[in-house]
Structure formats: C-alpha cells, structure tokens
N, C-alpha and C positions, 0 to 999 in steps of 0.2 A: 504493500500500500504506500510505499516512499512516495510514488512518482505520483500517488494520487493527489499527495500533500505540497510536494515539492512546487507543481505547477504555478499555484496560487501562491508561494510567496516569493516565487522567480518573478512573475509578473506585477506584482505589488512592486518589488524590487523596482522592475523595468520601469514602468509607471515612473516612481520617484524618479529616477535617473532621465528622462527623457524631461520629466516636467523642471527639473534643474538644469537642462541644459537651457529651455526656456530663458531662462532669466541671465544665463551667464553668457550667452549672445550679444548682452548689452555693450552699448557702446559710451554712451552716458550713464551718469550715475540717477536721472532724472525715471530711465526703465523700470530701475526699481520699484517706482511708487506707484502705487494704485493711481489710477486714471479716475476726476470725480464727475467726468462724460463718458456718455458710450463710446469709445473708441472701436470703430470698424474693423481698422488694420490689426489690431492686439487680438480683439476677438477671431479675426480670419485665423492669426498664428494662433492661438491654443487650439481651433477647432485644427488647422490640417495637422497639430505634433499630435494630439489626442487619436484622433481618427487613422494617423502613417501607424500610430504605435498599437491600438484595437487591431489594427489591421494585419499587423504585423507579427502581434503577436498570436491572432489564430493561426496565422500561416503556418508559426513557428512552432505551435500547440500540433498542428497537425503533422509536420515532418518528425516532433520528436516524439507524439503517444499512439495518436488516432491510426494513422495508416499502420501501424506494425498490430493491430488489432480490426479482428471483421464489425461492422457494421451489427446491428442489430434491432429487431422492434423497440420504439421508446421503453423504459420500463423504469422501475425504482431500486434505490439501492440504500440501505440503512447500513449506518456505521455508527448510528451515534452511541454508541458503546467503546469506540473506538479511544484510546489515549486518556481514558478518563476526560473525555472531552476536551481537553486543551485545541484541539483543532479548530472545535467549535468555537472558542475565543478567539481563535486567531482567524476566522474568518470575519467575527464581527468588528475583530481590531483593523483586520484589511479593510473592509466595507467603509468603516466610519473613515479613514485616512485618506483614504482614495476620494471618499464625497467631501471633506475638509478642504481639500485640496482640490477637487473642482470648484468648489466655492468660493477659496481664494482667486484662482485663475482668470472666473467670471465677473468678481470685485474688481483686479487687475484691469481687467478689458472696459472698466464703466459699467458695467451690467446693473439692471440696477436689483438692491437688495433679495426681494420678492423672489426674482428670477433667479438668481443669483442663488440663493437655496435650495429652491427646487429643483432647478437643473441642474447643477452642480453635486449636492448633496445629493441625488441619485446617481452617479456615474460611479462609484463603486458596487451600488447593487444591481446594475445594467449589466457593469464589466464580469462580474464574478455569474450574475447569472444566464449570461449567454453559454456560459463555460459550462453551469449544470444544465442544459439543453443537451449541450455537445455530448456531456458524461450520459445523459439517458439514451442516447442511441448507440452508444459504444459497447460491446458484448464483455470489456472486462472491468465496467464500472456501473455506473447508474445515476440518476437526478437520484440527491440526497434531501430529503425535507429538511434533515436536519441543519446541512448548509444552507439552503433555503431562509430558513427562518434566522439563522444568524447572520445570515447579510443583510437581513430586513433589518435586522435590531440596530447593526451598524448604523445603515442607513436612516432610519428613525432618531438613532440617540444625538446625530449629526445635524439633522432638519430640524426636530424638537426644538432643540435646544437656541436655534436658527430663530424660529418662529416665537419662543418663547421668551428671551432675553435679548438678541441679534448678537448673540457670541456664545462661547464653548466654556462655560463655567467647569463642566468637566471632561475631561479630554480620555480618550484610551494609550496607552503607553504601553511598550515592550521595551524588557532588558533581555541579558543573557549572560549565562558564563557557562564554559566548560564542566563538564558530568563524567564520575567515574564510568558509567556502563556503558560511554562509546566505545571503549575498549574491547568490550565482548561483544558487540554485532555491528564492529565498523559498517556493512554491507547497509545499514538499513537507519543508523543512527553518526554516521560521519567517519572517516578517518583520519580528519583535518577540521582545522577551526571553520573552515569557510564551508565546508559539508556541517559541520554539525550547526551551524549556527541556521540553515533550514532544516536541517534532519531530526535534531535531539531536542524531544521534548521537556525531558527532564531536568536540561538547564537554562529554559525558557520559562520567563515570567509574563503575565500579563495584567498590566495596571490599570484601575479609574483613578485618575490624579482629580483631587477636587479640590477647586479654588477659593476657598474659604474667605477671604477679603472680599470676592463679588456678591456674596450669599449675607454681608451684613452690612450696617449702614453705612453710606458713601465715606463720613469722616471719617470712621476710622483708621486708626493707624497699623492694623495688620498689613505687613510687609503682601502686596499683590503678585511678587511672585514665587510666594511660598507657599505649595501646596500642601494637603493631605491626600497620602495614597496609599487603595487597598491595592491589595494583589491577588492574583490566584498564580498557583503551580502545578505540578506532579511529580512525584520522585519512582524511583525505581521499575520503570517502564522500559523494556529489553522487545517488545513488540506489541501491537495496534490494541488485539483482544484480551490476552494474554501473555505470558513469558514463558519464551522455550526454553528447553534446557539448555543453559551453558555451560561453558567450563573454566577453571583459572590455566594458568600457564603449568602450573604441574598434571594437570589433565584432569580435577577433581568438578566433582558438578556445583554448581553453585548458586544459588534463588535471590532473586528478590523482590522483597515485597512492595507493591504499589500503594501509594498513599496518597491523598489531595496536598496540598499546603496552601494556608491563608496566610496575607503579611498586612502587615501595619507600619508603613513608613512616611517619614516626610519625603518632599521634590520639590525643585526648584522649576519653576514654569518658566522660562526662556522666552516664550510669545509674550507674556506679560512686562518683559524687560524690553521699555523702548530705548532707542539712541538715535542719536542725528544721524545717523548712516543709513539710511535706506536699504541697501546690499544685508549689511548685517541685520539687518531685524529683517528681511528675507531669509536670510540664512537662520538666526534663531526661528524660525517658522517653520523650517528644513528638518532641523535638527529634535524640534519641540516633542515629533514621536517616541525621544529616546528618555526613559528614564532616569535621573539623576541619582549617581550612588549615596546611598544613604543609612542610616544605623535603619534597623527595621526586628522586629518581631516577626517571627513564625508561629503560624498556630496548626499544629495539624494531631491525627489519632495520639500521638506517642506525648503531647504534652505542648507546653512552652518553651521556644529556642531563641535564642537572640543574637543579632547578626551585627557586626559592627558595619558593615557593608551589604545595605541589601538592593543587589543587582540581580 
C-alpha cells in the first residue's frame, strides 16, 4: 500500500514547489504583494502553473501507477483501518494546505474575498479527489470514502474558517523525525531520510496549531504568534493493517506494538509575524505548514511522557 500513500504527498509536494516557483519568478520586490484589484495577468499565471501542474501530474500518476495495473468497473475500497488512521490526517492536512494556498494565490491575483475562498479553498479537495475517481476504476485500489471524507474536512476547516472570521485562526501542521522501525521494513517504511519522511508513519506528526491571541479581545497583549498545538501520532506500525513478522540482525523475531499518541505543545505561527519585506512574509506563509520545535507532552495507552522537543 506504499504507493497508494506515497502518491498524495509527492503531489502535495509538487503542488508547493510549483506554486513557489510562482513567486520567485519575480523581478520586483512589489510581486510579492497581494494585488488590492483584480489583476488579469496574475490571475492568467496561477490558472496556467495550476492547470500545466493538475495536468501534469495525472500524466505522471499514470506512467508511474495506472498503466502497470488493468483497468476495472468503478468500485470501493476501505482502508480506513489502515495506519491507525494517520493517513486519514494526512489527507485532511493535504486538503486544507492545498485550499490555503489556493486562496492565497487568488488574494495575490485581486480576486476578491468571496471568490477567493470558494475557489481557492476547494482546489485541494478537487485535486485529491479526481485522484479517488482515478483509484475507483483501477483493479489494484478503489475510491476510499474514507479519503473522501477527509478531504472534505480539509476543505471545510479551510473555507469555515474563511467564511467565519476571513482568516485561519487554526491552521493544520506537520513535523517529522526519524523512527526506529525503518530499519526492519526499509521496503515499505524508507531506507533514507527522504523515503521515510513520505513512507514512515511512525515518525510523522500531525498538528491543529490554535491561535489563541485571535480567539480573545483585540487589546490584549498575548504574543499573536504564539500558538497552542494539539497533535496526533502513531508509534510502532511495521505495516498498513497489521505487523508482520520481523527480525533483528541476529535473526531473532521481534513485535511491536501499535499505539495512538496525543501531544500538547506550544508553536510559533510564522504567518502571524509581519515584516517590511514582502518576499519574507511570503516565505513565512511557505514555511507556516511546518511545525515549530517545541517542549511538548505525550499522552498515549502507556501513560504521560514528556518531550523537550516535540517535532
């Protein structure tokens, strides 16, 4: 099931990378800034990068999965058992990022507000779910409801929140670090940083950072880019359903047990930290996905653990 998983955060990837090339195109430092008219020519470039890279990446969906598999009547396919769910997070964390991120693009080009969420804030759950079309006609996968429904949440938590305040009081966030159990099934969990960091669940977090300063009145003096963030994890996950056997290096068998983990940490919000530089509060908007290390609680079956760094 790697490649089922792998797909959706190569293109997540691609996504960001294409829409940062976007901005570094500029020639002025004036590109940077949101446009406070429709601007025609801005809006043409994000529709043709958006639409060269949709485009481009079914192509690429299909040289690397589709064709080496037959075709088949639509049909379903449930996993949501799979990972202890963590997938399912990381679909809804795609989803919301992706529509974040149309939304800004649409801001950029003058669009105005209204549109600007709507349209925008769906182009993660459009992108991902052409993709479970594609899976339900494929004989070695299936349309997932359960990814279904977490694209939607994405997508909702993004417009919501749009609709409801005209900003992202709470944002979804991923970290990561390196996991002992890529070692026993490099094949399917990494055998390098840059495989494990789409492959291994286990040392993948997934955060609501909540902005506490916008949730109370304007004076106050709580620091605005200091959040509070929960987390979700999984530990000990060696495959999708269950864990096969494996072995250590003396050739002995060896188990381990799968567990949730909840965290409790502070983050620093990076979008909320303005500067004169337009560029860089673009780039803090780039970056704002990524979780800030931080002391953090673990709560999971075995008890309370506590982290001087929780990434």
């Amino acid at each position: 099931m790697f490649l089922f998983r792998f797909k959706y955060k190569l293109l997540f990837i691609l996504y960001f990378t294409v829409t940062d090339i976007t901005f570094v195109k500029a020639d002025t430092l004036s590109f940077f800034t949101s446009d406070s008219s429709f601007n025609k020519k801005r809006l043409a470039l994000v529709t043709i990068t958006q639409s060269a890279l949709y485009g481009g990446s079914l192509i690429g969906l299909n040289e690397l999965w589709y064709k080496n598999y037959p075709r088949s009547s639509f049909h379903f396919f449930n996993d949501n058992n799979e990972w202890l769910q963590m997938d399912k997070v990381g679909h809804t964390f795609s989803s919301y990022n992706v529509g974040l991120a149309g939304i800004e693009l649409l801001k950029w080009s003058g669009v105005s507000h209204k549109k600007a969420n709507l349209f925008g804030g769906s182009v993660g759950f459009m992108y991902l779910g052409v993709i479970e079309v594609l899976d339900g006609f494929s004989s070695e996968w299936g349309f997932s409801w359960g990814d279904f429904c977490a694209n939607t949440t994405g997508a909702l938590l993004v417009i919501g929140q749009e609709l409801a305040w005209k900003k992202q009081r709470i944002t979804l966030k991923y970290s990561m670090h390196t996991s002992i159990y890529a070692q026993y099934r490099p094949e399917v969990l990494g055998s390098n940083f840059s495989q494990q960091f789409l492959k291994d669940y286990n040392g993948q977090t997934y955060w609501l950072s909540i902005n506490v300063a916008s949730f109370i009145k304007k004076e106050n003096r709580f620091p605005k880019w200091l959040n509070v963030a929960l987390g979700y994890g999984a530990e000990g996950m060696t495959g999708g359903y269950n864990n096969p056997v494996t072995y250590d290096k003396s050739g002995n068998p060896i188990s381990f047990e799968r567990y949730r983990q909840f965290y409790l940490s502070l983050d620093v919000d990076v979008r909320n930290i303005k500067t004169k530089y337009p560029f860089v509060n673009t780039l803090f908007k780039t970056i704002g996905l990524i979780k800030f290390p931080a002391p953090a609680l673990e709560f999971n079956k075995h008890g309370v653990r506590g982290h001087w760094i929780g990434f």
